[in-house]
ChimeraX commands (.cxc) that place a marker at each C-alpha (Angstrom):
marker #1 position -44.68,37.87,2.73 radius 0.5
marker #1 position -41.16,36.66,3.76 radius 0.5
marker #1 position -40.08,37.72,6.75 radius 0.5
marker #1 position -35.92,38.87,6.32 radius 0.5
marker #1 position -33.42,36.52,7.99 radius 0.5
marker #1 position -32.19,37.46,11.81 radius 0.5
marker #1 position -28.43,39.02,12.01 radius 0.5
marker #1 position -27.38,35.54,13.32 radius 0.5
marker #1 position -29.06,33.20,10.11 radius 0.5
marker #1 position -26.91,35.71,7.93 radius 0.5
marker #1 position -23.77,35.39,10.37 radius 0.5
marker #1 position -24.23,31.78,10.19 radius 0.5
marker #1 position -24.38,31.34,6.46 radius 0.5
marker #1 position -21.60,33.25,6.30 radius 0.5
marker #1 position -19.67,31.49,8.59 radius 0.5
marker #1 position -20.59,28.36,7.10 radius 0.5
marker #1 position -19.93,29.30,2.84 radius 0.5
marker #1 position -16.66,30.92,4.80 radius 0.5
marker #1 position -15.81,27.61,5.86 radius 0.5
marker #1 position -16.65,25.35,2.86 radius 0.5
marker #1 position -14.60,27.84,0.94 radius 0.5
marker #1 position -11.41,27.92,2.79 radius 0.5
marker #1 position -11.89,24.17,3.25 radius 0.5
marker #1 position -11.81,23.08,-0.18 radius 0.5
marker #1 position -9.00,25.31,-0.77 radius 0.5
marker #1 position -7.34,23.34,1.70 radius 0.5
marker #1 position -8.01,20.56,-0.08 radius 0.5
marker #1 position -7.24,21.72,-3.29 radius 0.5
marker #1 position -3.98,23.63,-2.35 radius 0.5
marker #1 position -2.80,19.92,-0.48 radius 0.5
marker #1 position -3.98,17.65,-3.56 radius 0.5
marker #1 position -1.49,19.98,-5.62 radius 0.5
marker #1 position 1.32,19.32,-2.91 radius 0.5
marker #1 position 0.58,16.20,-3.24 radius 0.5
marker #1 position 0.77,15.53,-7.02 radius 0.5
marker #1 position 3.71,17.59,-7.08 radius 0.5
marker #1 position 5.84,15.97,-4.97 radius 0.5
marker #1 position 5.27,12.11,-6.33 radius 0.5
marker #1 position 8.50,11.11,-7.95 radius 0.5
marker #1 position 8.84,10.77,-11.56 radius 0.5
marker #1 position 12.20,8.71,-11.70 radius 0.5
marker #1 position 13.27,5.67,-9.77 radius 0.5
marker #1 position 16.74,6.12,-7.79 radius 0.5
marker #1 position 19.12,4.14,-9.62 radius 0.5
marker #1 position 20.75,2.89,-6.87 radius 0.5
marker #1 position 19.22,2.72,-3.48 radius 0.5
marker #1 position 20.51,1.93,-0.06 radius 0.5
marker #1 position 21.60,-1.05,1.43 radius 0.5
marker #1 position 18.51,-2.00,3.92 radius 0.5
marker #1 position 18.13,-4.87,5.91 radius 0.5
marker #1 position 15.07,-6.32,4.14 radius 0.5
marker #1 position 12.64,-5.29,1.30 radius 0.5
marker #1 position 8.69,-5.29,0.87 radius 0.5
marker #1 position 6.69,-4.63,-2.41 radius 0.5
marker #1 position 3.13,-3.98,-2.24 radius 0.5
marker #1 position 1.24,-5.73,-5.24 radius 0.5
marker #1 position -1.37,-4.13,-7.16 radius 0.5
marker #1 position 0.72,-2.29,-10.13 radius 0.5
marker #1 position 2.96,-3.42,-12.85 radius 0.5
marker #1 position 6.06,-3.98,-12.83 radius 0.5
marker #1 position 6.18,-3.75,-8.90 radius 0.5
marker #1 position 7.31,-7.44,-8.49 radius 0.5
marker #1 position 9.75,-7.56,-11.29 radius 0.5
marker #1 position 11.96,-4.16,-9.48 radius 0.5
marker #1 position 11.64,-5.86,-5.83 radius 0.5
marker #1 position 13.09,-9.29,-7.35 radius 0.5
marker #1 position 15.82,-7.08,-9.09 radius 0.5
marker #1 position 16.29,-5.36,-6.23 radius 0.5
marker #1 position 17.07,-8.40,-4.19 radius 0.5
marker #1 position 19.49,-9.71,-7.12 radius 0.5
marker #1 position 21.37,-6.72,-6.35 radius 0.5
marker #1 position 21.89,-7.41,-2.45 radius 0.5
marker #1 position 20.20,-4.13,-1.68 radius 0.5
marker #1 position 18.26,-6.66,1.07 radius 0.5
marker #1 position 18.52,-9.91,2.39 radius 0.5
marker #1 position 14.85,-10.98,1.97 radius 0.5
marker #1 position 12.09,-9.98,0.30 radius 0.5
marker #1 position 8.41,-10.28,1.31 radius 0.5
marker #1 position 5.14,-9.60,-1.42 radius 0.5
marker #1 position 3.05,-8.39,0.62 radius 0.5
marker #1 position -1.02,-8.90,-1.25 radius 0.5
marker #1 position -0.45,-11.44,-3.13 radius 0.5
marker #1 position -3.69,-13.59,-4.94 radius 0.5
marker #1 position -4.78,-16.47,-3.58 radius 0.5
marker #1 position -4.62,-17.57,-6.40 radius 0.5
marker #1 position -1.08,-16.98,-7.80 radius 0.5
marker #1 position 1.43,-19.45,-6.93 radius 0.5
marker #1 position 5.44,-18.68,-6.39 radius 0.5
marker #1 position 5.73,-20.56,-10.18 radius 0.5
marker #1 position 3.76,-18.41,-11.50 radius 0.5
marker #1 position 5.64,-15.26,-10.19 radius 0.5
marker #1 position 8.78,-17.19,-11.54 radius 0.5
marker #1 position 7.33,-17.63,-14.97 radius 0.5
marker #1 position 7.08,-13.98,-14.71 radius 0.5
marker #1 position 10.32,-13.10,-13.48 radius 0.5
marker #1 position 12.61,-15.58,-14.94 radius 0.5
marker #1 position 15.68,-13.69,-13.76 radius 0.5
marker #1 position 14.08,-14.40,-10.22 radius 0.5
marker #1 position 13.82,-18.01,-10.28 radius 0.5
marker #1 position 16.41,-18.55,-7.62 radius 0.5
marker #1 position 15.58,-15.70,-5.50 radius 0.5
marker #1 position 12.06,-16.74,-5.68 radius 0.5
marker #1 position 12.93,-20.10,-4.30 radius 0.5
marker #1 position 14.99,-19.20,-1.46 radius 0.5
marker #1 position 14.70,-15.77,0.02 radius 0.5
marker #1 position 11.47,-14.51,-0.48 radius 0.5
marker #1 position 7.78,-15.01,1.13 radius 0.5
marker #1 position 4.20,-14.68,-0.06 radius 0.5
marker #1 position 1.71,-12.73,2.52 radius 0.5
marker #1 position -1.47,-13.95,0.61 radius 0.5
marker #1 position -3.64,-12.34,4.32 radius 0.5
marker #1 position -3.31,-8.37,3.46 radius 0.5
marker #1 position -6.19,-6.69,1.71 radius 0.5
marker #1 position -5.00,-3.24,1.33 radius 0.5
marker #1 position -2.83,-1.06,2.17 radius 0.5
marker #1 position -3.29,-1.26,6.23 radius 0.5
marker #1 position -3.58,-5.40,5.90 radius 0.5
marker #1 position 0.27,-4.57,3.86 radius 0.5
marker #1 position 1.18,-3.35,6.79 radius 0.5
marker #1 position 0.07,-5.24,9.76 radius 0.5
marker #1 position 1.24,-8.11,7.64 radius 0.5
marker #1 position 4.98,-6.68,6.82 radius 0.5
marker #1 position 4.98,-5.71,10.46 radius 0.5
marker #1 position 5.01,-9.41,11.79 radius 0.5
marker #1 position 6.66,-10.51,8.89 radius 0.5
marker #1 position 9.81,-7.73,9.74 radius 0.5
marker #1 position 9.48,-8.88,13.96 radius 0.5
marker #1 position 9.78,-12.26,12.96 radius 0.5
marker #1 position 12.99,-11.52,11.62 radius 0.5
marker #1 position 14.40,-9.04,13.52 radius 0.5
marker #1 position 14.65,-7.01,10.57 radius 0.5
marker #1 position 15.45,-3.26,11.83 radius 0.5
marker #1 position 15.32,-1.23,8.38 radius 0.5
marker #1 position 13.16,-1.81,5.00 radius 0.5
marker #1 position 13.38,-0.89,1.36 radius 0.5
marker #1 position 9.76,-0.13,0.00 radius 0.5
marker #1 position 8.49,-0.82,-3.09 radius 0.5
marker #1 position 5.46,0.56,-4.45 radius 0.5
marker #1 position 4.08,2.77,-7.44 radius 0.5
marker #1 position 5.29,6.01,-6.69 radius 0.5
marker #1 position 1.32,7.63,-6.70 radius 0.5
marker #1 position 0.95,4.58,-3.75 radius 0.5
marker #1 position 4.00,5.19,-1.86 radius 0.5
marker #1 position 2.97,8.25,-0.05 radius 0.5
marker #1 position -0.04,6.57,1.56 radius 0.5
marker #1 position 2.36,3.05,2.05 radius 0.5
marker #1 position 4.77,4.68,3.96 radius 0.5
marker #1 position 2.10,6.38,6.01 radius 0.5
marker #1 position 0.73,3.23,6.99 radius 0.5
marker #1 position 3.99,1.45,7.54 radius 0.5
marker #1 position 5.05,4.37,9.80 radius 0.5
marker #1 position 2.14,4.27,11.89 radius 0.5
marker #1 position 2.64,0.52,12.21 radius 0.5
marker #1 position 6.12,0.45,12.88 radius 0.5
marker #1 position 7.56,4.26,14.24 radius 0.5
marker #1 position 11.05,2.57,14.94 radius 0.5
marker #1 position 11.93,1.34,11.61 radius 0.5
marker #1 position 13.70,3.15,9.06 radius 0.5
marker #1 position 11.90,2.95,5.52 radius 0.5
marker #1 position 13.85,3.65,1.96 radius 0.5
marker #1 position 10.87,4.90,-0.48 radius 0.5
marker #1 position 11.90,3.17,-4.01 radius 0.5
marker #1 position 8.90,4.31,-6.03 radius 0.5
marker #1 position 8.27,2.59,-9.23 radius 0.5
marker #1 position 7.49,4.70,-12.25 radius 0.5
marker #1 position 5.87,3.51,-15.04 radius 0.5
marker #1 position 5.06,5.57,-18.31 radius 0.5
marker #1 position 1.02,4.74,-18.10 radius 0.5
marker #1 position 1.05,7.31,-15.10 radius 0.5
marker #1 position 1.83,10.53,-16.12 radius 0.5
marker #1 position 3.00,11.93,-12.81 radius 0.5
marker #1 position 5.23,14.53,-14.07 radius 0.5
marker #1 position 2.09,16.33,-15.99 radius 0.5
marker #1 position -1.14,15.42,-13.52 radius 0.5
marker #1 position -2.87,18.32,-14.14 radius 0.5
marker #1 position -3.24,18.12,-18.45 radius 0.5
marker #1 position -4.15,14.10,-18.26 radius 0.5
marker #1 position -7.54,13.07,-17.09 radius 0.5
marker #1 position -6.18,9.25,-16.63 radius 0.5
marker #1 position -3.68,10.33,-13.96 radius 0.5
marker #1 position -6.13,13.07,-12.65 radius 0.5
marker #1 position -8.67,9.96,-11.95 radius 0.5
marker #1 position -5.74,8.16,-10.90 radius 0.5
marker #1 position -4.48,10.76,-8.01 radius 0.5
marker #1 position -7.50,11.97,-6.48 radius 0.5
marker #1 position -8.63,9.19,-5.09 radius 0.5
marker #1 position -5.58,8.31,-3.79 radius 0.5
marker #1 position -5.16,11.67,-2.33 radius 0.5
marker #1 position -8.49,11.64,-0.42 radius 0.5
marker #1 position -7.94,7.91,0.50 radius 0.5
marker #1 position -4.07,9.21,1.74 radius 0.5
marker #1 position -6.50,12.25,3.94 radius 0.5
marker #1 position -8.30,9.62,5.83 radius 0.5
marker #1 position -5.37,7.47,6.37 radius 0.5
marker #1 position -3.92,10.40,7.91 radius 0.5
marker #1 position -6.69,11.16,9.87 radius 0.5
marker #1 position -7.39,7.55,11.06 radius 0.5
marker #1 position -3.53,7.17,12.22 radius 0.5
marker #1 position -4.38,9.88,14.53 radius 0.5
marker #1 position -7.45,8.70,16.25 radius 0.5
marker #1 position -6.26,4.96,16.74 radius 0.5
marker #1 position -2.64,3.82,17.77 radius 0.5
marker #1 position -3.11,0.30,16.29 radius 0.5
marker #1 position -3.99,-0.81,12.68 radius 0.5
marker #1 position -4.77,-4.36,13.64 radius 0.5
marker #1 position -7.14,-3.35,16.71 radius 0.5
marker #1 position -8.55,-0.37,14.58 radius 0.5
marker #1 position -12.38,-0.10,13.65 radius 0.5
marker #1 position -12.37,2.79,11.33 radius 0.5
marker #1 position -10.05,0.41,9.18 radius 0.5
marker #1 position -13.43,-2.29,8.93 radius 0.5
marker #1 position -15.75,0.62,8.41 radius 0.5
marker #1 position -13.91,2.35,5.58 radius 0.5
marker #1 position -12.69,-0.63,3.57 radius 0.5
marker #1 position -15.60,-2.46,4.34 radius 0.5
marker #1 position -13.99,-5.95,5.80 radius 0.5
marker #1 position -10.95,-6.58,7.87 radius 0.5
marker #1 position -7.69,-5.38,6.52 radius 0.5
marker #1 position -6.22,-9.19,6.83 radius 0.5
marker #1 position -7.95,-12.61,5.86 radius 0.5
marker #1 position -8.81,-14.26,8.91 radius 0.5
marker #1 position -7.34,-17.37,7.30 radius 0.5
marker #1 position -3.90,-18.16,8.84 radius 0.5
marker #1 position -1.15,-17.71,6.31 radius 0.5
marker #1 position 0.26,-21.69,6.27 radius 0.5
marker #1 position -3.22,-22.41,4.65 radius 0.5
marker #1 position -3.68,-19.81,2.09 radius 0.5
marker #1 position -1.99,-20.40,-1.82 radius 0.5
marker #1 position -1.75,-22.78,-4.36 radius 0.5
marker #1 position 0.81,-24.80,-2.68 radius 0.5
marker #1 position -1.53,-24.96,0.12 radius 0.5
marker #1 position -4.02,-26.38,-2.04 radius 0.5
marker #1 position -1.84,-28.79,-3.96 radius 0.5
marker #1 position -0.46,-30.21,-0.85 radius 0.5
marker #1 position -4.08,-30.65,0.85 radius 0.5
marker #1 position -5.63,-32.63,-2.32 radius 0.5
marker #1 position -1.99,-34.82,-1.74 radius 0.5
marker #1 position -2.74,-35.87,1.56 radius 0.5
marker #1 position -6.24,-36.99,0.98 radius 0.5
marker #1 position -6.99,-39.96,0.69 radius 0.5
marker #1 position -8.78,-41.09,-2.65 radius 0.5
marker #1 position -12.51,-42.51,-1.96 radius 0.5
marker #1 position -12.66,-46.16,-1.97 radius 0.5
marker #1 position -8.77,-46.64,-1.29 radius 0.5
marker link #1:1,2 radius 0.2
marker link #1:2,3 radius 0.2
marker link #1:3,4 radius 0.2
marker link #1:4,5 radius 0.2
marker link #1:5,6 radius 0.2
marker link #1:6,7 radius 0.2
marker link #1:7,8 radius 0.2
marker link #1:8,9 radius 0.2
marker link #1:9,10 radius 0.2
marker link #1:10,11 radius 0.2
marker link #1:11,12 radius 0.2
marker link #1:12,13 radius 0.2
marker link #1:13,14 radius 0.2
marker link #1:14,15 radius 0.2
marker link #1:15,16 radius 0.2
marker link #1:16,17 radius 0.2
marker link #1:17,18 radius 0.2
marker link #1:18,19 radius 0.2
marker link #1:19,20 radius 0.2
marker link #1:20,21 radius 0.2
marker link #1:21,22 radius 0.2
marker link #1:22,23 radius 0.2
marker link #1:23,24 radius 0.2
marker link #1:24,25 radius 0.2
marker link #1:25,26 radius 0.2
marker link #1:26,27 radius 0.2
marker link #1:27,28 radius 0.2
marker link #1:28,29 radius 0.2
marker link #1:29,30 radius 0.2
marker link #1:30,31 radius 0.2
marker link #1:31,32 radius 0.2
marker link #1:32,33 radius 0.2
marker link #1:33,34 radius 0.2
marker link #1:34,35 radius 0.2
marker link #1:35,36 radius 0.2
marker link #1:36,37 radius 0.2
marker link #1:37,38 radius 0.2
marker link #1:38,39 radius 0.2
marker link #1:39,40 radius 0.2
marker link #1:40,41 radius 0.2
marker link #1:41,42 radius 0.2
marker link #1:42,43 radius 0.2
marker link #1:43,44 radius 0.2
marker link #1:44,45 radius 0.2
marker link #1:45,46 radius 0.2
marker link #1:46,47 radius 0.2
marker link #1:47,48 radius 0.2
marker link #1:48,49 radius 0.2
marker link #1:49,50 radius 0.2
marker link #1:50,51 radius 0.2
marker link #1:51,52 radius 0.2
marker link #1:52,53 radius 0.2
marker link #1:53,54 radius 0.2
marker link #1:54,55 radius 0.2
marker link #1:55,56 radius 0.2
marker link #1:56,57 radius 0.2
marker link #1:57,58 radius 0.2
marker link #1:58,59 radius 0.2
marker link #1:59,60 radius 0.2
marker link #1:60,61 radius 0.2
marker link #1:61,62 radius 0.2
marker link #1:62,63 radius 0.2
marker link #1:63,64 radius 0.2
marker link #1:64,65 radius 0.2
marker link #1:65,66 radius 0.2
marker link #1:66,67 radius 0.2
marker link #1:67,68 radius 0.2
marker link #1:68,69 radius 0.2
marker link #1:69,70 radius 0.2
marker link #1:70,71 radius 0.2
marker link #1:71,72 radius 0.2
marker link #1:72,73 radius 0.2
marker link #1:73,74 radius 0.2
marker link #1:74,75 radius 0.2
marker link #1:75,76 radius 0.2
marker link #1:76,77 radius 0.2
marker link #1:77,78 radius 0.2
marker link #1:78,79 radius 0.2
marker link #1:79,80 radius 0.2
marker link #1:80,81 radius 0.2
marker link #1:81,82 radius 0.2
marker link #1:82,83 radius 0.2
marker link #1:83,84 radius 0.2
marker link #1:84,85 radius 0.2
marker link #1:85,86 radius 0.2
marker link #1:86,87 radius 0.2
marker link #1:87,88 radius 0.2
marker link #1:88,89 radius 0.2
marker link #1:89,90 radius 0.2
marker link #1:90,91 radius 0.2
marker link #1:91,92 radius 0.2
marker link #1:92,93 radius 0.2
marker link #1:93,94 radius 0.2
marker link #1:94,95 radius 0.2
marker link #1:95,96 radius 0.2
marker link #1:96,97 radius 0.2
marker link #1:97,98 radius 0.2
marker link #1:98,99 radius 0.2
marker link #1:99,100 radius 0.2
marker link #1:100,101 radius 0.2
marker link #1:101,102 radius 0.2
marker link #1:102,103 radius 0.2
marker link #1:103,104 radius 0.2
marker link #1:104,105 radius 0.2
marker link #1:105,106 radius 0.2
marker link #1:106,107 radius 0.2
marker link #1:107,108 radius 0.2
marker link #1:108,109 radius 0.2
marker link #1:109,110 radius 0.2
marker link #1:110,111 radius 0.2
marker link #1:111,112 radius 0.2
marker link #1:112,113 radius 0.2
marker link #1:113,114 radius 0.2
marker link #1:114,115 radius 0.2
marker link #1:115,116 radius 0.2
marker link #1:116,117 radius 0.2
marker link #1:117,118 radius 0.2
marker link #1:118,119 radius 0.2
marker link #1:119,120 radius 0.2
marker link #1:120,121 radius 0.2
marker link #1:121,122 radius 0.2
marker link #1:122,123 radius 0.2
marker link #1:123,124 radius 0.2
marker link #1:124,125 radius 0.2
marker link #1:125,126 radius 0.2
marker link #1:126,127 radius 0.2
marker link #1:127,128 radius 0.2
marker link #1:128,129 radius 0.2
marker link #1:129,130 radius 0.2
marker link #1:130,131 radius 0.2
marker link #1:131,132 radius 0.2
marker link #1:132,133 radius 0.2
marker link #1:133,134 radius 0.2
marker link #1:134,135 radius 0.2
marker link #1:135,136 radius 0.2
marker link #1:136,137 radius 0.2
marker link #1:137,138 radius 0.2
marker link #1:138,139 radius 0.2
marker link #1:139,140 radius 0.2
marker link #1:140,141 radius 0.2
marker link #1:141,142 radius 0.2
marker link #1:142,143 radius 0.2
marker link #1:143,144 radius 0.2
marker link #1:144,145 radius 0.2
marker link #1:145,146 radius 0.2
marker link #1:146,147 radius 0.2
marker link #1:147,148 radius 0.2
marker link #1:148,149 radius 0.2
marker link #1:149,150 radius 0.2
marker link #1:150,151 radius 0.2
marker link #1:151,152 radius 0.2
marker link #1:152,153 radius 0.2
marker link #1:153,154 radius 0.2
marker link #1:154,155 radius 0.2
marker link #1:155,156 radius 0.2
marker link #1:156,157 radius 0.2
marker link #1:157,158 radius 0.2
marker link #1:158,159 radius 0.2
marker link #1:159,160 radius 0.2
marker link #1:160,161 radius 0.2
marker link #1:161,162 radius 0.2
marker link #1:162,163 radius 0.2
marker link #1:163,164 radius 0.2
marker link #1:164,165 radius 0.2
marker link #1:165,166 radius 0.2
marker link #1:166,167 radius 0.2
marker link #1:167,168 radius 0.2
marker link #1:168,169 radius 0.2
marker link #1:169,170 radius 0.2
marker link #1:170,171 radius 0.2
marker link #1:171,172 radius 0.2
marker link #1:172,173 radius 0.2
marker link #1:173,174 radius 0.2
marker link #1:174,175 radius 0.2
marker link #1:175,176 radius 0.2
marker link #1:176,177 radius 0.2
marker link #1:177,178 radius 0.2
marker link #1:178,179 radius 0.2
marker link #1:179,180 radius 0.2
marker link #1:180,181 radius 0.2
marker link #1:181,182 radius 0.2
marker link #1:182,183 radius 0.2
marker link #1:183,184 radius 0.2
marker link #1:184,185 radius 0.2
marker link #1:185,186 radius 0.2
marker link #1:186,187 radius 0.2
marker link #1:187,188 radius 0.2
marker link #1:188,189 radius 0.2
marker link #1:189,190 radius 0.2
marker link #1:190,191 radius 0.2
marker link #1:191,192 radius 0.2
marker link #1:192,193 radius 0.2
marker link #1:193,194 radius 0.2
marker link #1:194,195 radius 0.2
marker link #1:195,196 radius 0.2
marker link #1:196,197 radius 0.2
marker link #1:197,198 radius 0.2
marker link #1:198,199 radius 0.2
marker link #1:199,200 radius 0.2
marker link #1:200,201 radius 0.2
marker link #1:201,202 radius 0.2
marker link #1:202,203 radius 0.2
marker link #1:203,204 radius 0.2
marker link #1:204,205 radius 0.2
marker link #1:205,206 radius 0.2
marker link #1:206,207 radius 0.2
marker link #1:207,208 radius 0.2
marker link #1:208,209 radius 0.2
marker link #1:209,210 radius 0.2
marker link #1:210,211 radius 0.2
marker link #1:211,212 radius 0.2
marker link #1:212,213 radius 0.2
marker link #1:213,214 radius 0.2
marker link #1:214,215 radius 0.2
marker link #1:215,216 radius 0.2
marker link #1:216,217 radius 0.2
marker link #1:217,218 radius 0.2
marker link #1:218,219 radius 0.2
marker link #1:219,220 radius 0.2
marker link #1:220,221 radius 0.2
marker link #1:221,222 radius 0.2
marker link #1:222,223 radius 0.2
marker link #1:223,224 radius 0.2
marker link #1:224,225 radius 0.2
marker link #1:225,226 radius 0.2
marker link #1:226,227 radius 0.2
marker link #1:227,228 radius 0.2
marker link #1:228,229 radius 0.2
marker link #1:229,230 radius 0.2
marker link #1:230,231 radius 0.2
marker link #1:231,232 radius 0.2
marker link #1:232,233 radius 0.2
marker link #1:233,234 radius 0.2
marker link #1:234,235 radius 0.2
marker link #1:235,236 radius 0.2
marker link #1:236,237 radius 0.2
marker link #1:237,238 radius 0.2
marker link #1:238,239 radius 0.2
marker link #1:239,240 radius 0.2
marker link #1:240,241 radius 0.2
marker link #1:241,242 radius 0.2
marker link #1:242,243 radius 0.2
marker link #1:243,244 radius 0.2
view
């Protein structure tokens, strides 16, 4: 025989489906704020800033920045995540109309990981500088969480958002395409405990919970001067054959 559960089990059980309920509809109600407010055209013409950083990891990313910096809307560019593997002739095969911006006013930061290594990395990368103001470039599902990151690393800088839109994310209709629905949600929850994270530590490059949730460090511990093709090409140069 079962005995019937005390006034405080049912209060409890209460209080608790209470709580999972409003919670996901927390959740829910801020994923569709999210979605909703991701851009779904690129600005045609953006502000003059006094540098520019793209975040790789979607197409047609690196090809805006260089455009960008054609158009003098900054005076350097950094790619922030770049492959070890990639070289700067490579990105210029890629870019042809880059070739001379390429060459002369913009860096590789082959050290970030993800999004927090982006921007510890841009952060040294803009105080080396001096550069007081920064044009963003990212996809535009990315650049919430981006310029979340950037602002915790850098409060005093002003950031231009220049999302790029691309017509394999369908933004615009998130909820009737289960590509861009797979696409947004984890981003959304990975946005949530970037949020959260910002709040409990005042540091990305002395933070913990940025090891624990992407599993590593957010940089390479590699200094950048030794990281890259060019790196490599240059080292096999200046040793010496066997037997010379």
């Amino acid at each position: 025989m079962t005995t019937p559960a005390s006034p405080r089990r049912r209060w409890l059980r209460r209080f608790l489906l209470w709580s999972c309920l409003i919670g996901g509809f927390a959740v829910a109600a801020g994923y569709v704020s999210f979605a909703t407010g991701l851009s779904v055209t690129e600005s045609r013409s953006p502000p003059r800033t006094d540098a520019i950083v793209v975040v790789t990891g979607g197409a047609q990313r690196i090809g805006d920045a260089v455009s960008l910096l054609n158009a003098e809307r900054g005076r350097r560019l950094l790619i922030s995540g770049v492959n070890e593997k990639t070289s700067r002739e490579e990105l210029a095969k890629l870019n042809p109309s880059g070739r001379e911006a390429l060459a002369c006013c913009v860096d590789l930061d082959y050290r970030a990981r993800n999004t927090i290594g982006n921007a510890i990395e841009t952060r040294r990368w803009l105080r080396r500088h001096d550069f007081r103001s920064l044009l963003v470039v990212t996809s535009n599902y990315h650049m919430p969480r981006t310029l979340l990151e950037l602002g915790h690393a850098m409060p005093g800088v002003r950031f231009v958002p220049h999302p790029v839109v691309t017509d394999q994310v369908d933004v615009a209709g998130w909820w009737r395409d289960w590509h861009t629905i797979r696409l947004l949600v984890p981003e959304y929850l990975k946005y949530l405990v970037a949020a959260v994270r910002s709040r409990l530590e005042s540091d990305p490059e002395t933070s913990r919970l940025s090891v624990i949730i992407g599993g590593r460090k957010p940089i390479s511990p590699k200094p950048g001067d030794l990281m890259g093709p060019e790196h490599d090409k240059r080292s096999r140069a200046a040793t010496p054959l066997r037997g010379a």
